[in-house]
N, C-alpha and C positions, 0 to 999 in steps of 0.2 A: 614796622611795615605800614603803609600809606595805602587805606581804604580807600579804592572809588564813591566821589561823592554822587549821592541820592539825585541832585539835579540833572537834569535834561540837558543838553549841548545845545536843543532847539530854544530852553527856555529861561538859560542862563543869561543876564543883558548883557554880558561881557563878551557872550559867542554866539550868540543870537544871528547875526549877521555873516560866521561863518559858514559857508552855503560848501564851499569844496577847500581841498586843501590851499591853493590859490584863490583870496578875496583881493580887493583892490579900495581904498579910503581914498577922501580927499581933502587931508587936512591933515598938518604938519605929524612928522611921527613923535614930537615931544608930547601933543595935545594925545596921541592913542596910548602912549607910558602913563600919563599922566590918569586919564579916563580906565585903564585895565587898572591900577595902582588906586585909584578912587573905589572903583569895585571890590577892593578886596581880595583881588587876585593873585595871587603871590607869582612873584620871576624869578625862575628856575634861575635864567644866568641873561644879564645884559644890563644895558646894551655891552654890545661886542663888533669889533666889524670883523667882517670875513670877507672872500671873495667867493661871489655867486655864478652861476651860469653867465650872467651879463654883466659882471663886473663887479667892482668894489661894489658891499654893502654893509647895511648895521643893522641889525636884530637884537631882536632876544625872544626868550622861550620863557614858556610856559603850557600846564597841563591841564589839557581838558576833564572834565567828570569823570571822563573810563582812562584816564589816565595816558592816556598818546599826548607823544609831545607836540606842541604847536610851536612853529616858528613865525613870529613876524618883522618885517625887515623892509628896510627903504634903502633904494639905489644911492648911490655915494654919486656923484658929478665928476665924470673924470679931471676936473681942475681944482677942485677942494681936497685937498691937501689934511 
């Protein structure tokens, strides 16, 4: 069984930034794999693509300190293949 970790979701720097279930970055989604993956943050599953409310997307998840899963994902271009 998987303990909730002791850290804060306000004070962890990897979630720091997430304010509501919807956040929005400006900078490529290799560079936020990359930056959560640097922090030590383990990924549940991804990337993955799926389709979203608005169309093809690619994600992946990961869990916060109380344990909900987080999903984050960047829109696919409907011409990329």
């Amino acid at each position: 069984m998987t303990r909730p970790c002791a850290v804060s979701r306000r004070t962890h720097p990897c979630l720091e930034n997430l304010r509501s279930e919807a956040s929005t970055w400006h900078q490529p989604f290799e560079a936020v794999i990359t930056h959560v993956r640097a922090c030590g943050w383990p990924i549940v599953e991804g990337p993955v693509e799926r389709t979203g409310a608005t169309g093809r997307i690619r994600s992946i998840y990961l869990r916060d300190p109380d344990l909900n899963l987080i999903e984050l994902s960047e829109r696919i271009p409907p011409d990329v293949d």
